[in-house]
C-alpha positions in Angstrom: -31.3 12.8 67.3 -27.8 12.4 68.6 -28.0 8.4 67.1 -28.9 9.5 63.8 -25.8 12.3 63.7 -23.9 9.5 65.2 -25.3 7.4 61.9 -24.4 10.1 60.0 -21.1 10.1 60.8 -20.5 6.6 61.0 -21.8 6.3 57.4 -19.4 9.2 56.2 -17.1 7.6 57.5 -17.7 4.3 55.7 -18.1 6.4 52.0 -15.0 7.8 52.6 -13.0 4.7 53.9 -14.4 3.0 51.0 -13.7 5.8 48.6 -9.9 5.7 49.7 -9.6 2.3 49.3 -10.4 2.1 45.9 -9.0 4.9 45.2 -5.3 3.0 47.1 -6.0 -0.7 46.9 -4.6 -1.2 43.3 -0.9 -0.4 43.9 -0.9 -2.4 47.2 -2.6 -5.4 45.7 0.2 -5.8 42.5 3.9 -7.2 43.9 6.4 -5.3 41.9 8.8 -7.4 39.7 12.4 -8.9 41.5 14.4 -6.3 39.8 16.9 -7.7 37.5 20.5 -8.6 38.4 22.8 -6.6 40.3 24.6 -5.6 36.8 26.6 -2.0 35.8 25.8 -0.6 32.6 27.1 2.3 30.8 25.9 3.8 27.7 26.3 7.0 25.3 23.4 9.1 23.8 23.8 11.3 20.9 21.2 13.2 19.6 21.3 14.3 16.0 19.5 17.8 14.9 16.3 15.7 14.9 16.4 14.2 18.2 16.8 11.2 17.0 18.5 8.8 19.6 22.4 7.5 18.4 23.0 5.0 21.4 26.4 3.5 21.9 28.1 0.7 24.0 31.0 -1.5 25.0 28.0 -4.4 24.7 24.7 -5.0 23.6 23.8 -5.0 27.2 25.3 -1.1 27.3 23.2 -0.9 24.3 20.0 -2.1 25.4 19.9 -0.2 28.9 20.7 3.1 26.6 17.6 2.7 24.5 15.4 2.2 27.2 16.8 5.3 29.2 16.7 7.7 25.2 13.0 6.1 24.4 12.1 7.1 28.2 13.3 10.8 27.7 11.2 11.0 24.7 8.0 8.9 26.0 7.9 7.4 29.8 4.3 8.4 29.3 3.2 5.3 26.6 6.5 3.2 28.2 4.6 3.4 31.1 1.3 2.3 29.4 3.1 -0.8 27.6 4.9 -2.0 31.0 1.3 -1.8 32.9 -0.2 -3.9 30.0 2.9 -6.6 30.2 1.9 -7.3 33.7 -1.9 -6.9 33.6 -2.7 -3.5 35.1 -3.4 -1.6 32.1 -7.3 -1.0 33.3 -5.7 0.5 36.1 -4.7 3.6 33.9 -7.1 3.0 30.8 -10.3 1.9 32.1 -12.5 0.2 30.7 -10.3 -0.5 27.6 -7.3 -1.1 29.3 -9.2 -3.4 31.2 -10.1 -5.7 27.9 -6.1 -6.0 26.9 -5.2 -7.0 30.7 -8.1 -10.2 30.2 -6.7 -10.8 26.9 -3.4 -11.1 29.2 -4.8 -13.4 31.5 -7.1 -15.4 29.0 -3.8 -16.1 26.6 -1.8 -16.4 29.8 0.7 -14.4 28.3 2.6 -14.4 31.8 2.6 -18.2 32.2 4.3 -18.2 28.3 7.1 -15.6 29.4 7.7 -18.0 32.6 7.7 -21.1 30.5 10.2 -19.7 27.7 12.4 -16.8 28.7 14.2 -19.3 31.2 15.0 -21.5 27.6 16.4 -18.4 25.6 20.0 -17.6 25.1 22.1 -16.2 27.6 23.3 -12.9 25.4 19.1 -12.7 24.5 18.0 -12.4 28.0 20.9 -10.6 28.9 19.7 -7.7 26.3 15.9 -7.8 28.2 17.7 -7.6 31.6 19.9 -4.5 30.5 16.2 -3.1 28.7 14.4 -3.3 31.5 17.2 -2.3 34.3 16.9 1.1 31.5 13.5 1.6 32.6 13.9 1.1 36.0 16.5 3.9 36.6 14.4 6.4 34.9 11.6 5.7 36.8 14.2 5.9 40.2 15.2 9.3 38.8 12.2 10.6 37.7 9.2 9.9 40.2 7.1 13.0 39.9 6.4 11.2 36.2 4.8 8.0 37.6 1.3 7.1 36.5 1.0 4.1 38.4 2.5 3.1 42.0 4.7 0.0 42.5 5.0 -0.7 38.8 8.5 -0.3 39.0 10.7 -2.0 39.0 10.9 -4.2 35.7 12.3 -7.3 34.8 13.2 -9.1 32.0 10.8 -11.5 32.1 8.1 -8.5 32.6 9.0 -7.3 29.5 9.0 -10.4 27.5 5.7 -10.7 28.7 4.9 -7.8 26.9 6.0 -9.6 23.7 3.8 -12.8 24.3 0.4 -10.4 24.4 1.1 -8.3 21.4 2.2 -11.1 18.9 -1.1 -12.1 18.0 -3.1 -9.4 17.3 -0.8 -8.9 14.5 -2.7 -11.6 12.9 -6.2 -10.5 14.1 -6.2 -12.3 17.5 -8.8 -9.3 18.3 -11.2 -10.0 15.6 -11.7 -13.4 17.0 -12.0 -12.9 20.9 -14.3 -9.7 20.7 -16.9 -11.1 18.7 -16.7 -14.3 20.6 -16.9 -12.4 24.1 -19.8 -10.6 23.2 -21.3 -13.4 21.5 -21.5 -11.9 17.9 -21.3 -13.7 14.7 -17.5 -14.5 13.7 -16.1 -12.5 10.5 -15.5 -14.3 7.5 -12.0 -15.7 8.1 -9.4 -15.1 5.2 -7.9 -17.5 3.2 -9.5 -20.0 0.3 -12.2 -22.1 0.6 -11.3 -25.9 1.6 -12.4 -28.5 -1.0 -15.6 -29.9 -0.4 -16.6 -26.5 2.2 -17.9 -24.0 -0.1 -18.9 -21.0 1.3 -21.7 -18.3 0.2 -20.3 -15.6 -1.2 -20.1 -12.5 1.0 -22.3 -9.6 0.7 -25.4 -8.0 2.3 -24.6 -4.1 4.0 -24.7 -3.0 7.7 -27.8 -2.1 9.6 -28.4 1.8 8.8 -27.7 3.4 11.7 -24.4 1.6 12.2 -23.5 2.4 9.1 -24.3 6.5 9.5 -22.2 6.8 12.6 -19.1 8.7 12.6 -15.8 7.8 14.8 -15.6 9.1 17.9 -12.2 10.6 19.7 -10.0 7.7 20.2 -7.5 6.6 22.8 -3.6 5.5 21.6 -4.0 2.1 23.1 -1.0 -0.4 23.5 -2.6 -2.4 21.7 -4.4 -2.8 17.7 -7.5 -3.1 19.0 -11.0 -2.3 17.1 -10.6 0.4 14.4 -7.1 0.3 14.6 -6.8 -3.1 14.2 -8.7 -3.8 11.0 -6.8 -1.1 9.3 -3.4 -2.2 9.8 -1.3 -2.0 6.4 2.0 -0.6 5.2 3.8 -0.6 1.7 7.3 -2.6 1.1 9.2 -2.2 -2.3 12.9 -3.8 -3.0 14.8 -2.5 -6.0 17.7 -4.3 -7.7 20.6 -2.2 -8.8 19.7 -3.1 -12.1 16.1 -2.3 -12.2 17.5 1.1 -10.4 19.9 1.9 -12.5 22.1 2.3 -9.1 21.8 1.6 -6.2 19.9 -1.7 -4.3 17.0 0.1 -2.7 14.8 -1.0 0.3 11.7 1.6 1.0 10.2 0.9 4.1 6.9 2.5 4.6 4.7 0.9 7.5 1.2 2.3 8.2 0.7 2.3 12.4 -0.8 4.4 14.7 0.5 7.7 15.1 0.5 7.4 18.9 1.2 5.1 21.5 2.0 1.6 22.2 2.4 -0.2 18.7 3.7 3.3 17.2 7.3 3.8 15.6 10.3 5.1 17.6 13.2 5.9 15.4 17.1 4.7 17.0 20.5 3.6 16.1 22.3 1.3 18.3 26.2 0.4 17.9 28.2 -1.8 20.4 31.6 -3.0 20.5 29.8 -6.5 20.0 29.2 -5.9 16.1 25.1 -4.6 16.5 24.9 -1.5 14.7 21.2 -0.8 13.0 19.4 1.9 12.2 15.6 1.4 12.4 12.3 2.0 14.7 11.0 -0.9 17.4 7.1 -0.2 19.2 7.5 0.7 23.0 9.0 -2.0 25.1 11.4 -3.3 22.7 15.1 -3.4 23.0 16.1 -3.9 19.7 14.4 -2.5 16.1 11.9 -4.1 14.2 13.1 -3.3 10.8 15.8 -1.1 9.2 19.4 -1.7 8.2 22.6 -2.5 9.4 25.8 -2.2 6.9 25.3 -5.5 5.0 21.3 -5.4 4.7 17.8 -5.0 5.6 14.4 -5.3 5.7 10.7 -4.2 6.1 7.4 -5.1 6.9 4.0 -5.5 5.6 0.8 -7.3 7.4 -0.2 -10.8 6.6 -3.4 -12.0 6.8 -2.9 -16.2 6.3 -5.8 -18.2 8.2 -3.5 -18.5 12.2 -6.8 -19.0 14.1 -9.2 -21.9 15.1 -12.0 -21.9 17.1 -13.2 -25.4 18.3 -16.9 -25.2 19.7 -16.7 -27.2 22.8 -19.4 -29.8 24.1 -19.7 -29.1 28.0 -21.3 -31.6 30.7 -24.6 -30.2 32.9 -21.5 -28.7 35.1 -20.5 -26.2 32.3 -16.9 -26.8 33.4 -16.1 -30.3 31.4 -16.0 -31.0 28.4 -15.8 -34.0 26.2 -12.9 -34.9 23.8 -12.5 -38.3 22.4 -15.5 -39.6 24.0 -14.1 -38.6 27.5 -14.3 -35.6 29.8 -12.2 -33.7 30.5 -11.8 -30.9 33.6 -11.6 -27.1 32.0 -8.4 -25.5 33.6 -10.0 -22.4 35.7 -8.5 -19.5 37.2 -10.3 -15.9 38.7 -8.5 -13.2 37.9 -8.9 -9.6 38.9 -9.2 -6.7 36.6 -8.1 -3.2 37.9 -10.6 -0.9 36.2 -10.4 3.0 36.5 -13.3 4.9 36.6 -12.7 8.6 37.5 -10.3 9.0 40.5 -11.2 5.1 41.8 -10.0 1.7 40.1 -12.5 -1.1 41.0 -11.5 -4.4 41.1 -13.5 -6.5 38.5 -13.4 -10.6 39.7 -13.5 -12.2 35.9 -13.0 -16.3 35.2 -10.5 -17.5 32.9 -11.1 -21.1 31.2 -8.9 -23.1 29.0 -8.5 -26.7 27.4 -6.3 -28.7 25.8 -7.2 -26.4 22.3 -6.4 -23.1 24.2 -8.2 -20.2 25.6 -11.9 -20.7 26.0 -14.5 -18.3 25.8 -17.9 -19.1 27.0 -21.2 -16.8 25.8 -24.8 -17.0 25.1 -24.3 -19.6 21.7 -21.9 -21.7 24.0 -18.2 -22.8 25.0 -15.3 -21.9 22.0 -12.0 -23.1 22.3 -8.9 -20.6 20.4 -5.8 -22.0 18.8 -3.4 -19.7 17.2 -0.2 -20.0 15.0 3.2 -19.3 17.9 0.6 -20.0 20.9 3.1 -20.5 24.1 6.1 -19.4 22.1 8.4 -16.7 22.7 10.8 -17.5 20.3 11.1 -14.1 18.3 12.3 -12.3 21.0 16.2 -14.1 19.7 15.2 -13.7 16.1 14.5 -10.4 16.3 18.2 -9.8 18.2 20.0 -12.3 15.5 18.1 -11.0 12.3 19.8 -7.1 13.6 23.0 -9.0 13.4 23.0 -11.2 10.4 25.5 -9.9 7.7 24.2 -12.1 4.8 21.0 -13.2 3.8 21.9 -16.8 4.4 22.5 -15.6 7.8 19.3 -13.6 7.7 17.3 -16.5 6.1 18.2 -19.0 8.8 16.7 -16.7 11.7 13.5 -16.4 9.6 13.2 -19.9 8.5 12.5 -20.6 12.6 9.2 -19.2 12.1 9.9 -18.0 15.7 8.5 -14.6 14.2 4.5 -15.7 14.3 3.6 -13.2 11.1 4.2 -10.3 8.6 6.0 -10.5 5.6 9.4 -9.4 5.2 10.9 -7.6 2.3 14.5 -7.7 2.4 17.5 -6.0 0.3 21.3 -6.2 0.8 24.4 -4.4 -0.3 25.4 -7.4 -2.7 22.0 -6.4 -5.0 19.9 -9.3 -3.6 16.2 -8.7 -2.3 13.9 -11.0 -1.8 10.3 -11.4 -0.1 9.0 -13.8 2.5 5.4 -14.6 3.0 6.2 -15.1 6.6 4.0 -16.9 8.7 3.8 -20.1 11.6 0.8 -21.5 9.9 -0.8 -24.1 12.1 0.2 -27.8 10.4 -3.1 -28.7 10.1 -3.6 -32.2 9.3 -4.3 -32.6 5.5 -5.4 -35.7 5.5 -8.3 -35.0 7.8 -11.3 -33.6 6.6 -12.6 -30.6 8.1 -13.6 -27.3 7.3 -10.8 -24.9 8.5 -12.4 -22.2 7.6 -15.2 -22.7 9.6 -16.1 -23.2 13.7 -14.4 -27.1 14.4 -15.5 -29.6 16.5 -14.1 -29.4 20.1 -14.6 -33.1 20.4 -12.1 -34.5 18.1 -8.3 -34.4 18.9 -7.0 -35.0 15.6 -8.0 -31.5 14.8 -5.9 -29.9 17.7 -2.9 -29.4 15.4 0.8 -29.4 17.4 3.2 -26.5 15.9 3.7 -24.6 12.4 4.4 -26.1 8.8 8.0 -25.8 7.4 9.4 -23.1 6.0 9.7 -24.8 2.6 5.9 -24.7 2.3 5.7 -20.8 2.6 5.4 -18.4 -0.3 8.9 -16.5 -1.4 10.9 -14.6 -4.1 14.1 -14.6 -4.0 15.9 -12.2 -7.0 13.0 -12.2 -9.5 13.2 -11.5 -13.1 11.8 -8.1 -13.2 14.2 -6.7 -10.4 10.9 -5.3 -8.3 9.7 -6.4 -5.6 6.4 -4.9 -3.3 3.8 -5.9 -0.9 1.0 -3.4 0.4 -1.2 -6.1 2.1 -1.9 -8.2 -0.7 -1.9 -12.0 -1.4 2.0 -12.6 -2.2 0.8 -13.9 -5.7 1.2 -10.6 -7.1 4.7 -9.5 -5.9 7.1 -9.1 -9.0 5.0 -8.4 -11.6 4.2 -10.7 -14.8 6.6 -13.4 -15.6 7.9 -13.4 -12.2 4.8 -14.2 -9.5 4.0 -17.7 -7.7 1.6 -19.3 -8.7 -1.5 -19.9 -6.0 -1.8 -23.3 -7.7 1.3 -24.5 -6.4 0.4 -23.4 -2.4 -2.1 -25.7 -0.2 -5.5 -24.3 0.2 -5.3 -25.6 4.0 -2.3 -22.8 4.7 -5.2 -20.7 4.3 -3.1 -17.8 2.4 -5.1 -14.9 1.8 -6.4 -14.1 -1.9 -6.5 -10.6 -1.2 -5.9 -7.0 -3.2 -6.0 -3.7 -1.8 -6.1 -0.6 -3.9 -2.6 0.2 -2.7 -1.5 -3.5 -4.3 -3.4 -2.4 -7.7 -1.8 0.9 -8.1 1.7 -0.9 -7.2 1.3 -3.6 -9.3 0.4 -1.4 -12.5 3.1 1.9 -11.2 5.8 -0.5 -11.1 4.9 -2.8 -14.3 5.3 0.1 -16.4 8.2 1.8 -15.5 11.3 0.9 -17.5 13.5 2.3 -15.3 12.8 2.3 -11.5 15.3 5.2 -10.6 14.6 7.6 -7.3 12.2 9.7 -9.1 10.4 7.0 -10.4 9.7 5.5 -7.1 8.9 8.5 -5.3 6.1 9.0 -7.8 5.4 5.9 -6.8 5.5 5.3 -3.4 3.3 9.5 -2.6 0.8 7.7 -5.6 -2.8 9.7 -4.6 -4.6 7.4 -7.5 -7.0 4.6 -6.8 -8.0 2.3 -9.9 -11.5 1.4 -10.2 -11.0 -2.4 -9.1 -12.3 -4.4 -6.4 -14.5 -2.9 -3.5 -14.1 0.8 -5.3 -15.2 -0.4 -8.8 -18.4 -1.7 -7.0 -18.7 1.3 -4.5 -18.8 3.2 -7.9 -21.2 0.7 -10.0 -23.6 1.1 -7.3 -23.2 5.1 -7.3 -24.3 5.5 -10.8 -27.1 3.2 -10.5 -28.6 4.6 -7.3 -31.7 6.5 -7.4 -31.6 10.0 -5.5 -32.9 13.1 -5.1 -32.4 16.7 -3.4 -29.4 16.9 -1.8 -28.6 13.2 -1.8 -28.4 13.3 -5.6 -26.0 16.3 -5.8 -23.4 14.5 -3.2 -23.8 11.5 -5.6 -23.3 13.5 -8.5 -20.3 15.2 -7.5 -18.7 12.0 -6.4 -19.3 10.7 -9.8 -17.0 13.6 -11.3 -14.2 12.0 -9.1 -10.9 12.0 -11.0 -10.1 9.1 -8.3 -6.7 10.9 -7.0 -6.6 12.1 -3.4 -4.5 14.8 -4.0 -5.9 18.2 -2.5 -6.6 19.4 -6.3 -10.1 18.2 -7.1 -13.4 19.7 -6.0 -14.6 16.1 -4.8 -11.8 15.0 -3.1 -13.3 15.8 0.5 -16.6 13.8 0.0 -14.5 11.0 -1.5 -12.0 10.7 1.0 -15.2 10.6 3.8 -16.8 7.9 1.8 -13.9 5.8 1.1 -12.4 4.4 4.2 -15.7 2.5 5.4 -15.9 0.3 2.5 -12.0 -0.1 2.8 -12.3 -1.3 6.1 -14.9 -3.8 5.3 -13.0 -5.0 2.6 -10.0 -5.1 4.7 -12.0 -7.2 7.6 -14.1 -9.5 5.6 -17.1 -7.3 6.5 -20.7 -7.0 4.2 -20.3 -4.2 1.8 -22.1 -0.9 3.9 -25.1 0.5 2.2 -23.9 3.4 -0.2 -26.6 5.5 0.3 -26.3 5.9 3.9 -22.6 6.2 3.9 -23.5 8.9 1.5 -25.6 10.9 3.4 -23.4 10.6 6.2 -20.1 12.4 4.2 -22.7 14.8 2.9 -24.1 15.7 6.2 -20.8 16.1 7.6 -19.0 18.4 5.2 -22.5 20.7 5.0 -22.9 20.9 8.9 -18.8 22.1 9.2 -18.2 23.4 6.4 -21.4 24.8 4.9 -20.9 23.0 1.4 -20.5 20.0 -0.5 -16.8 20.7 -2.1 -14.9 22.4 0.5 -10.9 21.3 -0.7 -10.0 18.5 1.3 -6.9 20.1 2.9 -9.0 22.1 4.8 -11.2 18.8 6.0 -7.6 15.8 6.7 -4.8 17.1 8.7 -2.1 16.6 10.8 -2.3 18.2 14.1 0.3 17.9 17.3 0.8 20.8 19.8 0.7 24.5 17.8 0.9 22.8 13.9 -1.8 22.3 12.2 -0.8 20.9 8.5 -2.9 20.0 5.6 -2.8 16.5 4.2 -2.8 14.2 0.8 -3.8 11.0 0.4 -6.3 8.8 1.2 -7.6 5.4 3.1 -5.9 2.7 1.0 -3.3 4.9 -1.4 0.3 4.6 -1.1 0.6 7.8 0.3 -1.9 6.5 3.4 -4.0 9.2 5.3 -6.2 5.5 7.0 -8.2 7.0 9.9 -8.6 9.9 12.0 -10.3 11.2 14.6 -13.4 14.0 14.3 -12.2 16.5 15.7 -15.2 19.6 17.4 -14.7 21.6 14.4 -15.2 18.8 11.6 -11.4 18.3 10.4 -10.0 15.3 10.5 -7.0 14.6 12.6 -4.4 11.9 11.3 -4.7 9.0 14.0 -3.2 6.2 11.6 -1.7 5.9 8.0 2.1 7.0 6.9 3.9 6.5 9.7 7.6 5.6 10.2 9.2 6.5 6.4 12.8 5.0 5.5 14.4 5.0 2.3 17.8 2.7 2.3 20.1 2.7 -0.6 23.3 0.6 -1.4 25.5 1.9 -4.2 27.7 -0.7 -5.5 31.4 -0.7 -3.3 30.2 2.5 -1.2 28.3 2.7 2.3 25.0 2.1 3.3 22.8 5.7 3.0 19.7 6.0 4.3 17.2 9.1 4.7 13.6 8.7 6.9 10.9 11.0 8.4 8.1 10.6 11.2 5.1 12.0 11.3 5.6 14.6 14.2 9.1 14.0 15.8 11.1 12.0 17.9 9.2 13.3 21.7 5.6 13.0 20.4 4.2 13.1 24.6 6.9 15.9 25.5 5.5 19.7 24.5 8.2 21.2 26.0 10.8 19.6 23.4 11.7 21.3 20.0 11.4 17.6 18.7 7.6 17.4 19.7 6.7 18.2 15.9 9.4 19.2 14.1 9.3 16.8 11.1 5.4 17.8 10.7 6.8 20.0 8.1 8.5 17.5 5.8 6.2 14.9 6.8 3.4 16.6 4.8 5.9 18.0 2.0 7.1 14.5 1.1 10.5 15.3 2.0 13.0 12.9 4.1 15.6 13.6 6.3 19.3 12.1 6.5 20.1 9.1 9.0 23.3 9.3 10.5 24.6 5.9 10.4 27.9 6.4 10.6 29.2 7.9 13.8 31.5 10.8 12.4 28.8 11.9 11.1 26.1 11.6 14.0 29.0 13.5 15.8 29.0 16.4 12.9 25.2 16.7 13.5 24.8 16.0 17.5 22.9 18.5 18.8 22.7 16.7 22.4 25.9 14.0 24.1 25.2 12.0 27.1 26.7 9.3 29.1 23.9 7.0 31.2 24.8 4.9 33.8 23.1 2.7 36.7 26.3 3.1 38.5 26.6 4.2 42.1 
């Protein structure tokens, strides 16, 4: 017996060697980044009553290194999550999904495009990314005990930029594309016109029932827009001439993110003795803001949806790794890569290949080999025109850096102190050859090189309004032929059906579109009517949601949920007895609007909302404040507004008890006005506070309250008056 305790033992001890190294091996096996450049930087952090961040230096570098050391006192927790994911160790702290976002990584070779380009950028640019990330590594030196990850520190620029490479694309639905391909389901109608002579049938048809019964489950606040998240991304833009106003030049920016982590807002002001001052929000791992003002102008943000991607289905020999273009083969590039996946208190190492051609990425599955091409693939260029666009004092200025179409997508709606505003369908479209024929719409051949198109039309060709006859200007995620109202739109006639620019509405663009056409005067109160609108018109997917209510056939219970949704007064505003059940049924049929998706099947969606308000809340008409809130630490607030209304309550997550926690919708809220001859003003609010991941500080949730009252607070832009309001000074400094 002493062989098999001996055995025993031995085998114990293999479990538990084993055990540790998986639990160990992941930190060991990633090098940590050459840190960047021996450099001293020096900052100032104010904090006004809010929390919000006021950061001040002698440079932008000073600058730079101050926001990442503010944005790491309020977050290091999803900082942490957006550094892992720009070096491809996400799964290492996410799992399973972090694990899909560090292939992506790998599979777009988002490293090998911050390599190739950051080198090529402007001294002053990378010198901001060096400053950034030299920010991050001295709170992570000075605050260890907050580590999730060993050896991910410390950061370089390059890391960072990294960052930027993976995230650009799945602004433009980069993730609808590579999920179905990986799991070898059919692709999604892609957006944009038909080609002529490639009709397609139109789209309809509803989801199998039980998909279409299931509720959301509790999600994660990924890095990334990935599933749920990303099919819902949206936000409203309006620009106001001081005519139209009857004062001031007004810029409302009001972008619909996630509420939490990586692509969420983070409200700043920067100000250097280099001339960048701007007042804004940026996502996590971002040195500069995204959108906001400076003194001379600004600008906001809405989601495009123009046709970026093709997929070329690949002809491979017996080998499976050529494939033939021209008539020749050709060697697919090959690399395994390794995937850090945690699963409990281990992280396994998952060995998955990584192909590409000439095309791009390529994805092999059970139909066969498909090639991805996208609009900005291997570029990096927006990382300067984000920095120069902060800067630019007038629009020429402002136009120049956009004109690049180093910024892949999103519209921008810009406004300026002289009364100009404008809007830019913004977008690197792929110059796709005209004069071939080809479906672009559709799966191309692999085989052909003439369809492996070589950068992004010319600015000239996009969609914009410059100063428009009605002195309005709005996107909410619609085609940009329906911008400025009647007498004042582009025509679709005069655009090129091979851009592949969406024909698209969304409720929010209806209720816009008709708010702002009929007010004679577009004054403060006007627009804030306007921009908290509850209302949905009876157009598009809801006018057949509701055709197909009043002609379905029920009974029992079924028929009195239908019959209470068709007394609907079609306002998500808390007051009528079917708001709730509306508000459940909504968002599905939304979201397959938004995504191109067949229409669900009513009466299952239905008897979902009806099962779920009788099972938590014993009845059909509970008001809906009790079912949507907002919820963060000890505040629990009741919410308006709906999937697709201008005030947005998107998605949520079910929480145990039924309600419905605000996961994405109204987000980042700022309201900038210019008064002729007088200073920029500007008021904003978040949806919790400036430290959403810090309990402990009084700015954890402290805008809740406004948040859900439709009430703003002040931005301090100018610095007297961040200093009358500072409730916390600091200096920061890498010096030793």
């Amino acid at each position: 017996m002493k062989w098999v305790k001996g055995g025993a033992i031995a085998l114990v001890a293999v479990v538990v060697l084993a055990f540790t190294v998986l639990a160990t091996w992941e930190p060991f096996f990633a090098s940590a980044a050459n840190p960047p450049a021996d450099r001293v930087y020096t900052a100032e952090i104010i904090r006004d009553e809010f929390g919000v961040p006021h950061i001040y230096g002698a440079t932008d570098a000073d600058t730079a290194y101050g926001v990442a050391i503010a944005h790491a006192e309020d977050d290091f927790f999803t900082l942490q999550d957006v550094v892992a994911m720009s070096r491809g160790r996400y799964g290492a702290i996410a799992g399973e999904d972090g694990a899909k976002v560090d292939y992506v990584y790998h599979l777009i070779d988002a490293r090998g495009t911050a390599e190739a380009n950051y080198p090529k950028l402007p001294a002053d640019t990378r010198a901001l990314f060096e400053a950034y990330a030299a920010g991050l590594n001295q709170y992570a030196a000075d605050h260890p005990e907050e580590l999730k990850l060993g050896n991910l520190f410390p950061v370089n620029g390059m890391d960072v930029a990294a960052g930027f490479a993976l995230r650009q694309p799945f602004f433009f639905g980069l993730d609808s594309v590579i999920g179905p391909l990986v799991a070898g389901d059919d692709l999604r109608r892609e957006h944009g016109p038909d080609i002529p002579g490639f009709p397609r049938p139109p789209l309809s048809g509803a989801e199998p029932a039980a998909e279409a019964a299931a509720q959301p489950d509790q999600a994660r606040a990924l890095v990334l827009p990935l599933g749920e998240d990303a099919e819902h991304m949206g936000s409203n833009a309006f620009a106001v001439s001081p005519e139209k106003s009857g004062g001031p030049t007004t810029l409302i920016s009001n972008s619909h993110q996630p509420l939490r982590g990586g692509v969420a807002w983070y409200e700043l002001v920067v100000e250097s003795g280099e001339g960048w001052h701007f007042a804004g929000a940026n996502f996590p791992g971002s040195p500069f803001p995204f959108l906001g003002h400076n003194e001379h102008l600004g600008w906001t943000n809405t989601v495009n949806t123009p046709d970026m991607i093709d997929i070329y289905q690949l002809e491979l020999d017996d080998s499976g790794m050529r494939y033939r273009l021209d008539g020749e083969w050709r060697d697919l590039e090959s690399e395994m890569v390794t995937l850090p996946v945690k699963l409990g208190p281990v992280v396994l190492p998952i060995r998955r290949e990584v192909l590409r051609s000439v095309h791009g990425p390529v994805i092999r599955n059970d139909t066969g080999a498909f090639a991805v091409r996208y609009g900005g693939i291997g570029q990096l260029g927006q990382l300067d025109a984000y920095y120069r666009i902060n800067k630019a004092t007038t629009f020429e200025e402002w136009e120049a850096q956009i004109a690049r179409l180093a910024i892949p997508s999103t519209n921008f709606i810009y406004a300026d102190k002289t009364g100009t505003i404008a809007y830019v369908y913004n977008a690197a479209i792929p110059d796709r050859p005209e004069d071939v024929a080809a479906n672009w719409r559709s799966v191309l051949p692999g085989d052909r090189s003439d369809l492996i198109w070589d950068g992004a039309v010319d600015y000239a060709e996009l969609p914009k309004l410059v100063n428009p006859a009605s002195g309005w200007i709005y996107n909410s995620n619609n085609e940009p032929f329906t911008a400025a109202g009647a007498g004042s739109d582009l025509s679709p006639d005069d655009f090129s059906p091979v851009l592949g620019i969406e024909r698209k509405q969304t409720n929010r663009s209806w209720r816009a579109y008709k708010l702002l056409s009929e007010a004679s005067l577009l004054d403060r109160a006007t627009l804030e009517a306007i921009k908290y609108d509850t209302g949905y018109e009876r157009e598009g997917y809801v006018a057949r949601l509701f055709d197909r209510l009043e002609a379905m056939q029920a009974d029992g219970e079924l028929a009195k949920a239908r019959d209470l949704l068709l007394t609907w007064d079609f306002t998500a505003d808390n007051l009528g007895k079917a708001d709730a059940i509306a508000l459940l049924m909504i968002r599905d049929f939304m979201s397959a609007d938004y995504s191109n998706k067949p229409f669900p099947d009513v009466a299952e969606k239905l008897q979902a909302a009806a099962d779920h308000l009788t099972t938590h809340f014993g009845r059909l008409d509970p008001p809906m404040a009790e079912l949507l809130r907002l919820r963060q630490g000890d505040l629990d607030l009741p919410l308006d507004g709906g999937s697709d209304t201008l005030r947005a309550s998107t998605t949520w997550d079910v929480a145990d008890d039924g309600r419905l926690s605000l996961k994405h919708g109204d987000s980042f809220i700022m309201w900038i006005e210019w008064l002729p001859g007088a200073p920029v003003v500007s008021r904003s609010i978040q949806p919790f506070g400036s430290a959403t991941t810090r309990p402990e500080s009084p700015h954890y949730n402290d805008q809740m309250q406004l948040f859900v009252e439709h009430k703003l607070k002040p931005v301090h832009f100018w610095r007297d008056d961040v200093l009358a309001n500072a409730s916390a000074r600091t200096a920061v400094t890498n010096a030793r």
